[in-house]
Biotite code that builds the C-alpha atoms (Angstrom):
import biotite.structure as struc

atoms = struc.array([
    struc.Atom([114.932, 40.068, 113.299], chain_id="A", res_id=1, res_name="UNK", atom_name="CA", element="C"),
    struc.Atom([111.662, 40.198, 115.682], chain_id="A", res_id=2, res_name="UNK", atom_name="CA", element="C"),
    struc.Atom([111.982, 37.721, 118.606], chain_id="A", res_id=3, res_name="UNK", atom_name="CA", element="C"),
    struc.Atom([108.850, 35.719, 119.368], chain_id="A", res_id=4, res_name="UNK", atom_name="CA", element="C"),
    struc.Atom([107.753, 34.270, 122.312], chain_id="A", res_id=5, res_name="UNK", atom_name="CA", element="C"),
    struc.Atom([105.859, 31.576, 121.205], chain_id="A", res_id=6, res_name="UNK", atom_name="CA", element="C"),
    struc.Atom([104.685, 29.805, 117.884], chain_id="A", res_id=7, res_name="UNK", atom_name="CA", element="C"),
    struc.Atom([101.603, 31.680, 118.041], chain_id="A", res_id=8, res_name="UNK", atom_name="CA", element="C"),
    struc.Atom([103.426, 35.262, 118.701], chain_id="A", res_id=9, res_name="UNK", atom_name="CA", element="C"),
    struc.Atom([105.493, 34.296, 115.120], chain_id="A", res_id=10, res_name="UNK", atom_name="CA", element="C"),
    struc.Atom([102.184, 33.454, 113.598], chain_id="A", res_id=11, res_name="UNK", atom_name="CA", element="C"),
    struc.Atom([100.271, 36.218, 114.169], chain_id="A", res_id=12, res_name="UNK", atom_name="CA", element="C"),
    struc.Atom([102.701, 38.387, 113.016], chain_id="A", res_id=13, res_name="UNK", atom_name="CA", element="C"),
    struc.Atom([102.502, 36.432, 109.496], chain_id="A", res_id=14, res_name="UNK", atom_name="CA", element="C"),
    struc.Atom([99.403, 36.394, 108.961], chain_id="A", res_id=15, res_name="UNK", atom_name="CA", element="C"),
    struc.Atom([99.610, 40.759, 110.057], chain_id="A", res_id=16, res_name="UNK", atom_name="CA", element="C"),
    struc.Atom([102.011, 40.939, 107.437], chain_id="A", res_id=17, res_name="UNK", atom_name="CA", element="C"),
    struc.Atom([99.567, 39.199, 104.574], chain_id="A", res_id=18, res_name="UNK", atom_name="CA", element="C"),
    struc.Atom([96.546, 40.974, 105.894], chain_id="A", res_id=19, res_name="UNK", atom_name="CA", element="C"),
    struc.Atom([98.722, 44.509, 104.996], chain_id="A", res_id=20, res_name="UNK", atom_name="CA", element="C"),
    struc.Atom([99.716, 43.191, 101.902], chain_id="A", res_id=21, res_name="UNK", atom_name="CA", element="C"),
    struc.Atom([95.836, 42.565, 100.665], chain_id="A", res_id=22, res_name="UNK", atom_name="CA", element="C"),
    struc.Atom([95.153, 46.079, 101.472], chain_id="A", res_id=23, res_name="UNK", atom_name="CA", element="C"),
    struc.Atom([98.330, 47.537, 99.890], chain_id="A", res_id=24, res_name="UNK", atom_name="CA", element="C"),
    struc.Atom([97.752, 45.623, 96.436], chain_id="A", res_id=25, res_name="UNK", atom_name="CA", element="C"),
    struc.Atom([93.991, 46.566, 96.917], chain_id="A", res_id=26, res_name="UNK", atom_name="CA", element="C"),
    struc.Atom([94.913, 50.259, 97.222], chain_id="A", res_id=27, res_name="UNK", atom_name="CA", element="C"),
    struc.Atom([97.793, 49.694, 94.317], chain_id="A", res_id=28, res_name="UNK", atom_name="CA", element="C"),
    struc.Atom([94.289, 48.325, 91.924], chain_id="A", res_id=29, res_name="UNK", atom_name="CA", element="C"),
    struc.Atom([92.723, 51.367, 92.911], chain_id="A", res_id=30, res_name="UNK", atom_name="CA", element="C"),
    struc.Atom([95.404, 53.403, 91.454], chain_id="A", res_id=31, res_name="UNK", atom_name="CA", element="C"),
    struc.Atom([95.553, 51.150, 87.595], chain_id="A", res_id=32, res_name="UNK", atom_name="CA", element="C"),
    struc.Atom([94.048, 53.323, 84.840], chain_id="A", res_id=33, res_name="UNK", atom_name="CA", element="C"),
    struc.Atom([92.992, 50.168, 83.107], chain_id="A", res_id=34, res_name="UNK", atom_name="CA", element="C"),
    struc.Atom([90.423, 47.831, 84.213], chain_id="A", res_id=35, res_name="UNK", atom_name="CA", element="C"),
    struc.Atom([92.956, 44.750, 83.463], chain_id="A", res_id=36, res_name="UNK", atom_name="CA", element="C"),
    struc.Atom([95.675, 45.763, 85.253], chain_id="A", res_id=37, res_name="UNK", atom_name="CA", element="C"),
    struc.Atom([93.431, 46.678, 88.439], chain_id="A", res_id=38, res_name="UNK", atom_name="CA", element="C"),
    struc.Atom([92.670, 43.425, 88.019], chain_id="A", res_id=39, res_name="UNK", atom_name="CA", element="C"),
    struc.Atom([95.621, 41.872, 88.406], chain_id="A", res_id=40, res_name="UNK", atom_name="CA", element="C"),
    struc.Atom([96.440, 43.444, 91.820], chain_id="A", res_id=41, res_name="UNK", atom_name="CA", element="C"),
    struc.Atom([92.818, 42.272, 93.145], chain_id="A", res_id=42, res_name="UNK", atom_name="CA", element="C"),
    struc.Atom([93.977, 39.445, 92.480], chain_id="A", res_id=43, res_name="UNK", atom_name="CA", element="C"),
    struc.Atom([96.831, 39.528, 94.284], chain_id="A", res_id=44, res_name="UNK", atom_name="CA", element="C"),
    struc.Atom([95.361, 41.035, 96.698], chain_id="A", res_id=45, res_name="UNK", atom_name="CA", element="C"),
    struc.Atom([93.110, 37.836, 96.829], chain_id="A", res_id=46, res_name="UNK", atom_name="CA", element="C"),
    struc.Atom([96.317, 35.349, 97.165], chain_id="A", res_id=47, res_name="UNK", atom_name="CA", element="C"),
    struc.Atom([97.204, 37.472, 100.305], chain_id="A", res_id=48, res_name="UNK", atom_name="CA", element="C"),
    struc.Atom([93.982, 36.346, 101.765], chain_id="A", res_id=49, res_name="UNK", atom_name="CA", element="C"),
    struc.Atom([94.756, 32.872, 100.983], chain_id="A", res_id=50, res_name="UNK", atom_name="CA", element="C"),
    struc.Atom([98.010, 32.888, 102.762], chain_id="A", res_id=51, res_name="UNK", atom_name="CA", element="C"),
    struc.Atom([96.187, 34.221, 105.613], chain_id="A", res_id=52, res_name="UNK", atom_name="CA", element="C"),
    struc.Atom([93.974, 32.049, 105.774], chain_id="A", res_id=53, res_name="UNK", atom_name="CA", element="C"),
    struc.Atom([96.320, 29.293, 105.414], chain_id="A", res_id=54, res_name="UNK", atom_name="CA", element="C"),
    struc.Atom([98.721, 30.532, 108.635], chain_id="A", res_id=55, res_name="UNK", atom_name="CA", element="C"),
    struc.Atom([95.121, 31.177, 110.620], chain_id="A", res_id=56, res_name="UNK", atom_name="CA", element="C"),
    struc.Atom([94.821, 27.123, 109.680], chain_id="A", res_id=57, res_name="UNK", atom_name="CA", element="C"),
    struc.Atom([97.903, 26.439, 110.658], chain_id="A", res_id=58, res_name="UNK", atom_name="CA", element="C"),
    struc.Atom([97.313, 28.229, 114.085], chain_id="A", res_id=59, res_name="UNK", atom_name="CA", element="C"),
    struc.Atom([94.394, 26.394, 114.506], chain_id="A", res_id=60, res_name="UNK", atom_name="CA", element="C"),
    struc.Atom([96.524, 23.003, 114.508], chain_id="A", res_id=61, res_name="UNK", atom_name="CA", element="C"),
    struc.Atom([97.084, 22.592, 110.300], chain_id="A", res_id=62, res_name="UNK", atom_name="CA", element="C"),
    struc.Atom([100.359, 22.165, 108.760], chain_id="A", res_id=63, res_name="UNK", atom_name="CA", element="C"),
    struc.Atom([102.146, 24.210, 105.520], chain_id="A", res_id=64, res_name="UNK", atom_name="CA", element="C"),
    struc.Atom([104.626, 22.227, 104.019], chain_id="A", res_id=65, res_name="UNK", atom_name="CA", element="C"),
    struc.Atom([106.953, 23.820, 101.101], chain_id="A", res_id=66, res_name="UNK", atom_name="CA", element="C"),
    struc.Atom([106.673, 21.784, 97.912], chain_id="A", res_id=67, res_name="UNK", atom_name="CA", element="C"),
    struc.Atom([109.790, 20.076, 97.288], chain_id="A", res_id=68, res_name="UNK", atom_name="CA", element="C"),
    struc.Atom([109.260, 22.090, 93.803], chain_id="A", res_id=69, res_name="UNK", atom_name="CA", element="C"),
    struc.Atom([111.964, 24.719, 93.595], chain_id="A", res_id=70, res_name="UNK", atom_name="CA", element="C"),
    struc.Atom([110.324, 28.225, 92.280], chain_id="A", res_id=71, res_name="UNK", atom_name="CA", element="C"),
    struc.Atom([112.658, 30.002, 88.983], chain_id="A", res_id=72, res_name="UNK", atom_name="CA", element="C"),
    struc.Atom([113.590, 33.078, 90.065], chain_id="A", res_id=73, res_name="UNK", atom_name="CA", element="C"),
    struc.Atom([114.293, 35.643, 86.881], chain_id="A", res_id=74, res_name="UNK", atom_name="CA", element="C"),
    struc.Atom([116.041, 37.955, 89.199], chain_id="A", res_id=75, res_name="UNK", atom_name="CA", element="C"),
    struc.Atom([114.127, 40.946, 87.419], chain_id="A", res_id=76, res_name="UNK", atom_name="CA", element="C"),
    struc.Atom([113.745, 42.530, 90.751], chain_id="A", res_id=77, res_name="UNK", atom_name="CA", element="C"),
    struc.Atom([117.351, 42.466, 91.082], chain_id="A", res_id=78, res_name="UNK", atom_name="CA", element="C"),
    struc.Atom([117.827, 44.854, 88.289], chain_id="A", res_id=79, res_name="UNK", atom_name="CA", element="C"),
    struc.Atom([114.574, 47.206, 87.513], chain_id="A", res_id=80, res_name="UNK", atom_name="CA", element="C"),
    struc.Atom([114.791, 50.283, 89.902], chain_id="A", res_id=81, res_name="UNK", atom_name="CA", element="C"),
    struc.Atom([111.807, 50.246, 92.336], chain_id="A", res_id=82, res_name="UNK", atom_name="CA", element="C"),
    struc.Atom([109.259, 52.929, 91.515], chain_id="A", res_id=83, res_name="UNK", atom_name="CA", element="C"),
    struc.Atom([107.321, 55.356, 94.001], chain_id="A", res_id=84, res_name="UNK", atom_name="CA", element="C"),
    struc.Atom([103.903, 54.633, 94.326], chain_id="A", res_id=85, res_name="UNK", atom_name="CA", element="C"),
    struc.Atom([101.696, 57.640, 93.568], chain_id="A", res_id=86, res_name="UNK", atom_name="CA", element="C"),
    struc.Atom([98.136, 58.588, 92.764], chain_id="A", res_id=87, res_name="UNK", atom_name="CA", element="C"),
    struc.Atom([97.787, 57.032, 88.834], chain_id="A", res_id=88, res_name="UNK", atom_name="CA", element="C"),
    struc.Atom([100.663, 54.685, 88.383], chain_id="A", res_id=89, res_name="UNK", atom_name="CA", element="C"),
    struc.Atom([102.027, 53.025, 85.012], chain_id="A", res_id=90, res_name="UNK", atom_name="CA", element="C"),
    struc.Atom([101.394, 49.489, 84.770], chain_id="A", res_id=91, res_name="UNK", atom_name="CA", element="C"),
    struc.Atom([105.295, 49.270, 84.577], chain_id="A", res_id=92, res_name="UNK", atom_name="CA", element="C"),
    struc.Atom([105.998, 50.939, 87.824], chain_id="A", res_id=93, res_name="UNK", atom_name="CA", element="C"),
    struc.Atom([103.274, 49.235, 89.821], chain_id="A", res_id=94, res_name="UNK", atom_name="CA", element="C"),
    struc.Atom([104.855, 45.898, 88.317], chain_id="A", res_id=95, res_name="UNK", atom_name="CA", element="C"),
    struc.Atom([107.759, 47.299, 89.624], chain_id="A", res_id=96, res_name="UNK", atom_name="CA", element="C"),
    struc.Atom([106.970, 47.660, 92.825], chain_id="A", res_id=97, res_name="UNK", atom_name="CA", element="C"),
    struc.Atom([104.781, 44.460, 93.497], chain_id="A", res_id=98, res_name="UNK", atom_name="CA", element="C"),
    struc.Atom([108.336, 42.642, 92.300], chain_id="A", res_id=99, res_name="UNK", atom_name="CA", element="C"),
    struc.Atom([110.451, 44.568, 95.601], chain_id="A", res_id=100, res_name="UNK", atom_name="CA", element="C"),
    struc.Atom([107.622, 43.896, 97.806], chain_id="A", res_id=101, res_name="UNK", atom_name="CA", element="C"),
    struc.Atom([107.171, 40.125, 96.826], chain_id="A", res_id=102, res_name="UNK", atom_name="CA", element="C"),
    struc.Atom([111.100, 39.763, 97.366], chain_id="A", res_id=103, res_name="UNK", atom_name="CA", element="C"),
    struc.Atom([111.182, 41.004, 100.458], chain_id="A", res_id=104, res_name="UNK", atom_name="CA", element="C"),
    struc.Atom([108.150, 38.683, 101.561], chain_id="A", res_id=105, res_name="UNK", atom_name="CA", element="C"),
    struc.Atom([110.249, 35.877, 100.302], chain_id="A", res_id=106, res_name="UNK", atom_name="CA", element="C"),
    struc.Atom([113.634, 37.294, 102.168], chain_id="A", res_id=107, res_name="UNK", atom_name="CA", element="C"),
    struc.Atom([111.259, 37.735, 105.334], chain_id="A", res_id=108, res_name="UNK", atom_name="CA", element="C"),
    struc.Atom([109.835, 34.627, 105.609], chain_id="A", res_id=109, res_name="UNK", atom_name="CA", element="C"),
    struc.Atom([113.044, 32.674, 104.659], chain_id="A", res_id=110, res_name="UNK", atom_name="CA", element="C"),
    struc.Atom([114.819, 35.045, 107.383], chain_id="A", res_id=111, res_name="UNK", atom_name="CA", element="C"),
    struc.Atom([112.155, 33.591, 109.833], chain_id="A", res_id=112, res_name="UNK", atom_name="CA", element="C"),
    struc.Atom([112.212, 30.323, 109.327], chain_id="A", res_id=113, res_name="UNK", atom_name="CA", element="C"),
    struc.Atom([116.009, 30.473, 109.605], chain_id="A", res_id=114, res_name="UNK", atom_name="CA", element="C"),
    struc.Atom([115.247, 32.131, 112.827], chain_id="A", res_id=115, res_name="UNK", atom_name="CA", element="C"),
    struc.Atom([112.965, 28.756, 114.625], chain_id="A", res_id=116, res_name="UNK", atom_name="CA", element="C"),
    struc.Atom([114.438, 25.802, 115.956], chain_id="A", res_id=117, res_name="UNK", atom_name="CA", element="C"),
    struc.Atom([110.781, 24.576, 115.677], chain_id="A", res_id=118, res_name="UNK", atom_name="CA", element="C"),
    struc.Atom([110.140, 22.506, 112.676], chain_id="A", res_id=119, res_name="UNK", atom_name="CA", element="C"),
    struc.Atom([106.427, 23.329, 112.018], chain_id="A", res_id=120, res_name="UNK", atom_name="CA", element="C"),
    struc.Atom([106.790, 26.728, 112.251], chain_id="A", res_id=121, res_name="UNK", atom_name="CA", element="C"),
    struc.Atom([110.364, 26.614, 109.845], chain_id="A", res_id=122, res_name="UNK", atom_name="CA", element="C"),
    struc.Atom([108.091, 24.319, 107.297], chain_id="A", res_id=123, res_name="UNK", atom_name="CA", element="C"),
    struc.Atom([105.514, 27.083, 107.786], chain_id="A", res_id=124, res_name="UNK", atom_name="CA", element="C"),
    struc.Atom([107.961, 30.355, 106.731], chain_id="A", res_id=125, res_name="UNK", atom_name="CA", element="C"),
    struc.Atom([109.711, 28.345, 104.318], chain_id="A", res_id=126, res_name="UNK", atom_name="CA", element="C"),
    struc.Atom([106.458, 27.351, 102.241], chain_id="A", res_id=127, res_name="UNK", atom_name="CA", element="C"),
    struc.Atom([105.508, 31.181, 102.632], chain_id="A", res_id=128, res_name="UNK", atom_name="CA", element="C"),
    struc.Atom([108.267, 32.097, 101.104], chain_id="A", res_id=129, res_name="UNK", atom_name="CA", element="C"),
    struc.Atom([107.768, 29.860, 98.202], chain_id="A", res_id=130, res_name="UNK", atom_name="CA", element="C"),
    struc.Atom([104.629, 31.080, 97.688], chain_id="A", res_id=131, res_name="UNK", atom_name="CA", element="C"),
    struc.Atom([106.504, 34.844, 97.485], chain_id="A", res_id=132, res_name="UNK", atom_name="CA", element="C"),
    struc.Atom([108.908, 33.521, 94.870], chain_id="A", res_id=133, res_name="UNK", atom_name="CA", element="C"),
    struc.Atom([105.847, 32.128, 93.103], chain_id="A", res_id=134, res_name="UNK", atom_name="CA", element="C"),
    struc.Atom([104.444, 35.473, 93.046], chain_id="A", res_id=135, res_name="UNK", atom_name="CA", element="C"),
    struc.Atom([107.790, 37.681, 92.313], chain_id="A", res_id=136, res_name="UNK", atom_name="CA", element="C"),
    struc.Atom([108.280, 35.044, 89.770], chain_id="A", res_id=137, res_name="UNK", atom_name="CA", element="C"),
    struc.Atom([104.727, 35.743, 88.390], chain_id="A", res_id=138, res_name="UNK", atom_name="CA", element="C"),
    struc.Atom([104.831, 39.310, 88.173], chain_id="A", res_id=139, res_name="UNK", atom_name="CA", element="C"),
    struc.Atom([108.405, 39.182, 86.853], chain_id="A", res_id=140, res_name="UNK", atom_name="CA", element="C"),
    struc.Atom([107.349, 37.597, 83.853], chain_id="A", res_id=141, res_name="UNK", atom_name="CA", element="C"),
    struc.Atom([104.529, 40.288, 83.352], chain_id="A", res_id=142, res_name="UNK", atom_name="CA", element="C"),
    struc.Atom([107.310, 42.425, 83.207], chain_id="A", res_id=143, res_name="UNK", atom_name="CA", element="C"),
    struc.Atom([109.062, 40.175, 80.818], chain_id="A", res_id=144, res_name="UNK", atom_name="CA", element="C"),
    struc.Atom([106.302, 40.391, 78.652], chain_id="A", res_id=145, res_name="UNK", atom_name="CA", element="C"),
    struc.Atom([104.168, 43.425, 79.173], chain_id="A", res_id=146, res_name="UNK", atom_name="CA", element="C"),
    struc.Atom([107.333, 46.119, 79.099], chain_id="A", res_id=147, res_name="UNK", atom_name="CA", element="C"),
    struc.Atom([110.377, 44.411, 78.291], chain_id="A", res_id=148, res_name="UNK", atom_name="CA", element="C"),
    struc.Atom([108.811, 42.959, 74.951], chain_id="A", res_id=149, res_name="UNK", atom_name="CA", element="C"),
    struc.Atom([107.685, 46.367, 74.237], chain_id="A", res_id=150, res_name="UNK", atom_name="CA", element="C"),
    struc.Atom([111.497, 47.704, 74.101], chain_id="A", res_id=151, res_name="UNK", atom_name="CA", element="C"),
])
């Protein structure tokens, strides 16, 4: 786990971490065969920018408190084997990997705010990482019914 020295340092390496994942979902878009499912990723792509704007709020003196809401997880991610990205991808496959990557947002930011003994900054990470099991949970259920349906 990256040390931080200060509340700031832990920030900015958020809000680095949401600024690469607009540009990878942008670049997964660019790789849909289907105007719809490009789609989709811009518009994840689009929640990443939220979330970064959000932390850059927070930096600036704002608070990000988790909802006392607790997000399903499906656990789809758990089970579908991650696919490698490549020039045209399937929808099923770029599904695929938008599921690992969310989960590992989520296991990041609940790994960091396990990591603070300061309680904005844990409040912080652990609404993050909501917002990743909102999203996992999202495309897990266009899995659900885009390819498992299918079957």
């Amino acid at each position: 786990m990256k040390n931080f020295r200060s509340v700031d340092d832990a920030l900015d390496f958020a809000i680095s971490r949401e600024e690469e994942a607009n540009v990878f979902y942008l670049k997964l878009a660019q790789r849909m065969e289907k105007p719809w499912m490009s789609q989709v990723f811009k518009e994840f792509a689009e929640q990443e920018l939220r979330h970064k704007n959000k932390l850059l709020a927070v930096k600036a003196g704002g608070q990000l408190k988790p909802s006392a809401e607790k997000v399903m997880d499906l656990k789809l991610a758990d089970y579908v084997v991650k696919a490698r990205i490549t020039n045209k991808m399937s929808y099923q496959d770029a599904l695929s990997v938008a599921m690992q990557r969310e989960k590992k947002s989520f296991m990041l930011y609940t790994d960091l705010a396990g990591s603070t003994n300061n309680r904005r900054l844990r409040q912080t990470f652990l609404a993050l990482a909501q917002e990743e099991a909102r999203h996992k949970l999202w495309v897990e259920v266009q899995y659900d019914e885009f390819i498992l349906a299918e079957d």
